[in-house]
Wavefront OBJ file of the C-alpha trace (Angstrom):
o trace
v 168.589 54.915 7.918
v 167.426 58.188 6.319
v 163.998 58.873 4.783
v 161.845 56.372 3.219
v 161.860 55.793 -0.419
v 159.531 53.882 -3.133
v 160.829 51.662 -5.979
v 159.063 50.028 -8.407
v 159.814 46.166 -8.916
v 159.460 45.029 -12.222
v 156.879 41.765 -12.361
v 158.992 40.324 -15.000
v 162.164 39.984 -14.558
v 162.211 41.550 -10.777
v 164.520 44.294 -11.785
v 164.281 47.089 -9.274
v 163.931 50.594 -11.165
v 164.767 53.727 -9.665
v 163.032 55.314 -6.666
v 160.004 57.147 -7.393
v 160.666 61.455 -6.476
v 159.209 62.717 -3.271
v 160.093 62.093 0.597
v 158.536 60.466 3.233
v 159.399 60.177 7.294
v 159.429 57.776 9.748
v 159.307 53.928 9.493
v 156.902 52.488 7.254
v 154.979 49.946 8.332
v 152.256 49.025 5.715
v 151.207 50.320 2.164
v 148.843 49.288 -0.829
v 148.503 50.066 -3.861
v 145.503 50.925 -6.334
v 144.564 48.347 -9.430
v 145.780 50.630 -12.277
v 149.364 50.797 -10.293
v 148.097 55.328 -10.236
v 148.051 55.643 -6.665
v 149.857 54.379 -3.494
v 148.757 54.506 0.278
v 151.584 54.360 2.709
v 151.481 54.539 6.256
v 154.706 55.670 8.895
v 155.328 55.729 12.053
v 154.973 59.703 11.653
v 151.977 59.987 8.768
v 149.521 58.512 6.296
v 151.204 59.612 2.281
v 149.493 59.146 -0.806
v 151.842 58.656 -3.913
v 150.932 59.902 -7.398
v 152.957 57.702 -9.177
v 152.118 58.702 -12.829
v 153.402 62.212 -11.407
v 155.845 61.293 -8.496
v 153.576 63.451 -5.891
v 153.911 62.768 -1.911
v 151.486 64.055 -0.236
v 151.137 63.696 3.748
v 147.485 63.589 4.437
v 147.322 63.100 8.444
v 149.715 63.025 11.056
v 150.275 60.205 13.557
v 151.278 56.522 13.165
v 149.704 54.316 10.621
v 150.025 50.735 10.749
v 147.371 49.171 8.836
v 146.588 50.370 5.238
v 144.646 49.346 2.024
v 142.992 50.885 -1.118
v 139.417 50.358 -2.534
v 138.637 50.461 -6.231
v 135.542 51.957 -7.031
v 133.609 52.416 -10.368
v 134.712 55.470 -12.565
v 138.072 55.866 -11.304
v 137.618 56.794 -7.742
v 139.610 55.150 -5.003
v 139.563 55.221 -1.479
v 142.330 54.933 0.719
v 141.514 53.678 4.223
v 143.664 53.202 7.178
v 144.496 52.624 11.045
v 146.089 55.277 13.080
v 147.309 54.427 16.806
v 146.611 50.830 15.604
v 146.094 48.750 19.416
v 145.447 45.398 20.179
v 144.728 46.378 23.800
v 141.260 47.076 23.275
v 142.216 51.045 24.610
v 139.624 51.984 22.191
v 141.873 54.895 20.614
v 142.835 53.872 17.594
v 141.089 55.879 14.654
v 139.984 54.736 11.197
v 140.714 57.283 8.405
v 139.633 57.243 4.769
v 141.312 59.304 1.880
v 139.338 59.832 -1.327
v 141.236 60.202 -4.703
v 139.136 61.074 -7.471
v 140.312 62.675 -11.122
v 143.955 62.939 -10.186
v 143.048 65.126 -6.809
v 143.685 63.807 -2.950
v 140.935 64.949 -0.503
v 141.883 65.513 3.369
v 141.711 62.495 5.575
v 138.189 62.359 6.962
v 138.082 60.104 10.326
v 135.375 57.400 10.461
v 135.395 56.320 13.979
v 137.320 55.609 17.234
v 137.614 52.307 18.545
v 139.228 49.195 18.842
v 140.166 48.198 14.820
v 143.167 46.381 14.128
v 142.696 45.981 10.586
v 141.098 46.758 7.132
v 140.954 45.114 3.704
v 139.164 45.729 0.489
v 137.612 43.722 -2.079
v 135.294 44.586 -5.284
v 135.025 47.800 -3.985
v 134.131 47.647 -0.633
v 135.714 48.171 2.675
v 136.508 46.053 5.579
v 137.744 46.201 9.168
v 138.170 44.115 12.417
v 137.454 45.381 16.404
v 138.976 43.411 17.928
v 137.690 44.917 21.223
v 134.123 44.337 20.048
v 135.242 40.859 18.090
v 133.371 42.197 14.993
v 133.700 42.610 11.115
v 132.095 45.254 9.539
v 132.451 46.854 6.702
v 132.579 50.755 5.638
v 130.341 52.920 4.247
v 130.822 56.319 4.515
v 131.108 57.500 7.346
v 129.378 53.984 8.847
v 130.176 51.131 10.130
v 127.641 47.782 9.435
v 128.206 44.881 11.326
v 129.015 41.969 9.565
v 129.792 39.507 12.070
v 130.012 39.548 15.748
v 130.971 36.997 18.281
v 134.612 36.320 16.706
v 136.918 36.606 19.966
v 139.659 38.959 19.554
v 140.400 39.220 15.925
v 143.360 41.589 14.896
v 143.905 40.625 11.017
v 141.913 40.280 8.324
v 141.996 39.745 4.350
v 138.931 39.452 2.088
v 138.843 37.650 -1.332
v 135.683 36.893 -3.668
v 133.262 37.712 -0.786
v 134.972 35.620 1.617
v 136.342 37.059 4.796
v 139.820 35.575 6.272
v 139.930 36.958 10.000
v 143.046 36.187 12.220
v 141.686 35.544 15.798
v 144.206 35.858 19.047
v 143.718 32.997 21.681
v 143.797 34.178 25.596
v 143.902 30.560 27.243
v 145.694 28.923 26.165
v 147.758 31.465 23.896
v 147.158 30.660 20.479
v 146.469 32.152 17.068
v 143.269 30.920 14.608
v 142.551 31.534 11.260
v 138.382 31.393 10.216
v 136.985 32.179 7.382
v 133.097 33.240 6.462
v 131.169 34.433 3.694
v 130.602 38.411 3.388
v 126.755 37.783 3.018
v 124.569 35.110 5.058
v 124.630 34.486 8.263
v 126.527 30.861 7.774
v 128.870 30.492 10.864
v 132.806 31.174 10.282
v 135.029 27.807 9.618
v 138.193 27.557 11.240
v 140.422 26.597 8.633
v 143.926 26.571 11.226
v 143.957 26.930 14.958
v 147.353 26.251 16.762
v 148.423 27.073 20.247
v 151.751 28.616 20.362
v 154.744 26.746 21.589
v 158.441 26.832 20.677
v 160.621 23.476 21.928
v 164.340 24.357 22.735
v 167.423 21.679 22.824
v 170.154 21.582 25.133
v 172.709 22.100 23.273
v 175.211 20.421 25.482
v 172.918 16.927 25.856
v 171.521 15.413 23.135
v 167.899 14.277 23.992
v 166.953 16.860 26.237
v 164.423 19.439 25.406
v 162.109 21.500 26.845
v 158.531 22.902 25.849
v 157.607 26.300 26.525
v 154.151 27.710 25.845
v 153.690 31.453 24.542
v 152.682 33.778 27.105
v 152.146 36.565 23.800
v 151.078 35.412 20.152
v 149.982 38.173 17.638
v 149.377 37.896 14.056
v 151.218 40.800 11.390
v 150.196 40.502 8.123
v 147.379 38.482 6.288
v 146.772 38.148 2.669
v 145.158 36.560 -0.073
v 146.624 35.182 -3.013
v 145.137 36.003 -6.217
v 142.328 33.985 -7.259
v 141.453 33.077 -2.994
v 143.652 29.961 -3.737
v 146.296 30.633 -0.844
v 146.260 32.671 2.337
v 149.424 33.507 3.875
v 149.723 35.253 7.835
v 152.879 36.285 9.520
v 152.868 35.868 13.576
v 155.141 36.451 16.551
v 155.270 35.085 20.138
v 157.113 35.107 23.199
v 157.791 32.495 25.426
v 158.976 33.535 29.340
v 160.021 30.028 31.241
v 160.649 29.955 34.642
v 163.740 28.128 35.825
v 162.965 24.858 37.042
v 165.997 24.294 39.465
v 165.377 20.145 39.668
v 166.257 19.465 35.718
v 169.185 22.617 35.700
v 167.003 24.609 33.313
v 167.634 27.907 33.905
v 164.737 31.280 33.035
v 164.503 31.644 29.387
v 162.626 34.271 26.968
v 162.227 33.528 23.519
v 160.970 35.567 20.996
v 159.973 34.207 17.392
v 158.684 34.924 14.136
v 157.291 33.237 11.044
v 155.246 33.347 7.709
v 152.543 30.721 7.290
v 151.018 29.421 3.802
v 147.825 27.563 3.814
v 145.322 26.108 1.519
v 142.279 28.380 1.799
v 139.907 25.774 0.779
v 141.731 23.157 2.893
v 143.462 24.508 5.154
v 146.361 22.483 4.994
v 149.826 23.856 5.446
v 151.483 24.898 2.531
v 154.859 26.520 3.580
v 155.946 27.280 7.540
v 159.318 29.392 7.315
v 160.372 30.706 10.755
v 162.259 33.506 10.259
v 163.493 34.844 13.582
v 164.156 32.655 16.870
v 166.525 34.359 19.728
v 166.444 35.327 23.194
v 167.926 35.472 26.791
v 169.420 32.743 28.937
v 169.193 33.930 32.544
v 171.316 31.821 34.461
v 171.633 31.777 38.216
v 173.368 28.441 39.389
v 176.607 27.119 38.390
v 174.731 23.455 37.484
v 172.284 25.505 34.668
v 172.327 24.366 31.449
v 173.821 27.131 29.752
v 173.646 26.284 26.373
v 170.156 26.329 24.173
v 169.074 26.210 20.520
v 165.553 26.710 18.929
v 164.633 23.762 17.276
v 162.473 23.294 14.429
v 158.742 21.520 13.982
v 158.088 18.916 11.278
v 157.467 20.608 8.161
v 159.358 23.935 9.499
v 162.128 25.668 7.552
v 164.471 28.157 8.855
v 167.741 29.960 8.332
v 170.424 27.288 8.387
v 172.957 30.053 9.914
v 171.522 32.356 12.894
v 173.464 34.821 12.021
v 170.957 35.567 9.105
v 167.530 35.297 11.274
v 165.707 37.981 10.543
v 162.374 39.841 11.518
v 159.621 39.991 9.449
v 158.231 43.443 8.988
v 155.671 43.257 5.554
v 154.152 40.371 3.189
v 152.648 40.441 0.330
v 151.879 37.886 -3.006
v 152.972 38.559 -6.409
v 149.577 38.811 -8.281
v 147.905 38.993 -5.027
v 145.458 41.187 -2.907
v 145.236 42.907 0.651
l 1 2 3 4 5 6 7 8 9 10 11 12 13 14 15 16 17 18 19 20 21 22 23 24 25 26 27 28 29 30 31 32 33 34 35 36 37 38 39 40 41 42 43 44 45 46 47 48 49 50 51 52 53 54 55 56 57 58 59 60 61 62 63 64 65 66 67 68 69 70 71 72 73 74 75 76 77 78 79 80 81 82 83 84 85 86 87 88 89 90 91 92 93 94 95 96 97 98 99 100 101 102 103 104 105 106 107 108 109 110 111 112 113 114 115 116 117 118 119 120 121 122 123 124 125 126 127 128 129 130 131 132 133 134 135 136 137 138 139 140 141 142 143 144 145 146 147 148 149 150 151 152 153 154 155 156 157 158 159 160 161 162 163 164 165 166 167 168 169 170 171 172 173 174 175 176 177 178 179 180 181 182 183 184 185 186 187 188 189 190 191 192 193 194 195 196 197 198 199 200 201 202 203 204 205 206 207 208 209 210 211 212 213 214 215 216 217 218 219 220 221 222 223 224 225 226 227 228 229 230 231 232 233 234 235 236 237 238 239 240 241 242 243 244 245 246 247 248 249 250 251 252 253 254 255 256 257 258 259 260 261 262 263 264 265 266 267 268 269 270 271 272 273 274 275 276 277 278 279 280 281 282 283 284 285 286 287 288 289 290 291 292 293 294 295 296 297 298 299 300 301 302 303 304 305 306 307 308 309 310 311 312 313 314 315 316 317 318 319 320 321 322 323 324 325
């Protein structure tokens, strides 16, 4: 669709103003921004850019593909960008954390922190966060440094942090499922689980009312996680797929479903509040002339979704308005 562009949205009235100077490649797939709105971090499928946006300056500061991204507010003006390049969930142990310091209107060159397995960062009151989730571990970033914050935490590949409290998005092996815990930066108090769910998607015959059938996830992931201003909310985005078998005795033919969907919860709580599913399709792979043909997604109590399929759509960023990464 052509390079990728920045425009500001205004948080009054939502007017969209016009796109900010300056050129960037590839897909984006995350990007923060600093407090006083100066600087933005952006992160393609091709580079890591850091926006001047008093000026309109793009700069590209590494090459590669970023997919995680945030910005840390420090004490006379200095930021630090920090982000994920070659961001895997396989625990391959290549993906490499990079930090960008801006400082008096000037960008310094990416300086990489470490190799491993981190599939996330956040920031909060000035300090800097990330998840392994080959090592299950939180730690935060100092320098050139890693501390360990917390260990133990399965396979965690999201996090958000929020008034010292750390929201970490944990993927389930057996059965597949996604979990959502939450500790306290400092102590050594054990992490809550404040939502755990194993993934499942029920489909409907279309063609006979009544009968359904349950398939479980064989892949569940997490994409985004914030935290709404004040810690009040905390939203994640997730996808799964679901492979069923055909079971020749009830007609059901092989199915693969892919879905998406944009959780709210309480983050005191926990409780749910909004489920939208935004994205529900796949393929009906039909061998035997007495299949059932004919399937629909259907929808769990307290679920929303497109009321037409034709406008399903994937989910590729999240944010609140007046929140925090």
């Amino acid at each position: 669709m052509g390079p990728a562009t920045v425009k500001p949205v205004s948080t009054g009235d939502h007017s969209i103003k016009a796109a900010l100077a300056g050129t960037m490649l590839g897909g984006v797939r995350d990007g923060a921004g600093s407090d006083d709105g100066q600087w933005l971090v952006i992160g393609t499928t091709t580079a890591l850019y850091i926006i001047n946006t008093h000026d309109g300056m793009v700069k590209s500061v590494a090459a590669g593909d970023f997919a995680r991204v945030a910005m840390v507010n420090a004490a006379a003006g200095a930021t630090t960008a920090i982000a994920i390049k070659d961001r895997s969930t396989s625990c391959a142990q290549t993906a490499e954390l990079v930090t960008v310091s801006l400082a008096n209107g000037e960008v310094s060159d990416a300086q990489t922190v470490a190799m491993g397995g981190f599939a996330d960062v956040a920031s909060d009151g000035g300090r800097m966060f990330v998840v392994d989730a080959c090592k299950g571990e939180l730690g935060e970033i100092k320098g050139t440094t890693i501390t360990r914050l917390r260990m133990g935490l399965g396979k965690p590949t999201a996090v958000a942090v929020s008034n010292g409290q750390a929201y970490i998005g944990v993927e389930a092996g057996s059965p597949i499922g996604l979990a959502l815990l939450v500790a306290p930066i400092a102590g050594t108090e054990a992490p809550r689980t404040l939502w755990s769910e194993r993934a499942q998607q029920v489909v409907n015959a279309m063609d006979f009312p009544g009968v359904q059938r349950l398939m479980n996830a064989t892949m569940a992931t997490f994409g985004h996680l914030e935290v709404g201003a004040g810690g009040d909310y905390v939203a994640a985005t997730a996808a799964a797929h679901f492979d069923g078998p055909a079971v020749i005795s009830a007609n059901f033919p092989h199915l693969e479903i892919d879905t998406e969907e944009l959780r709210v919860f309480d983050a005191s709580s926990g409780a749910p509040i909004q489920r939208y599913r935004s994205y529900c399709d796949g393929v009906i792979d039909s061998q035997r002339l007495a299949d059932i043909e004919s399937w629909e997604c259907a929808t769990s109590t307290g679920q929303t979704a497109p009321t037409n399929p034709d406008d399903e759509h994937h989910i590729q960023s999240m944010t609140f308005l007046f929140g925090k990464k």
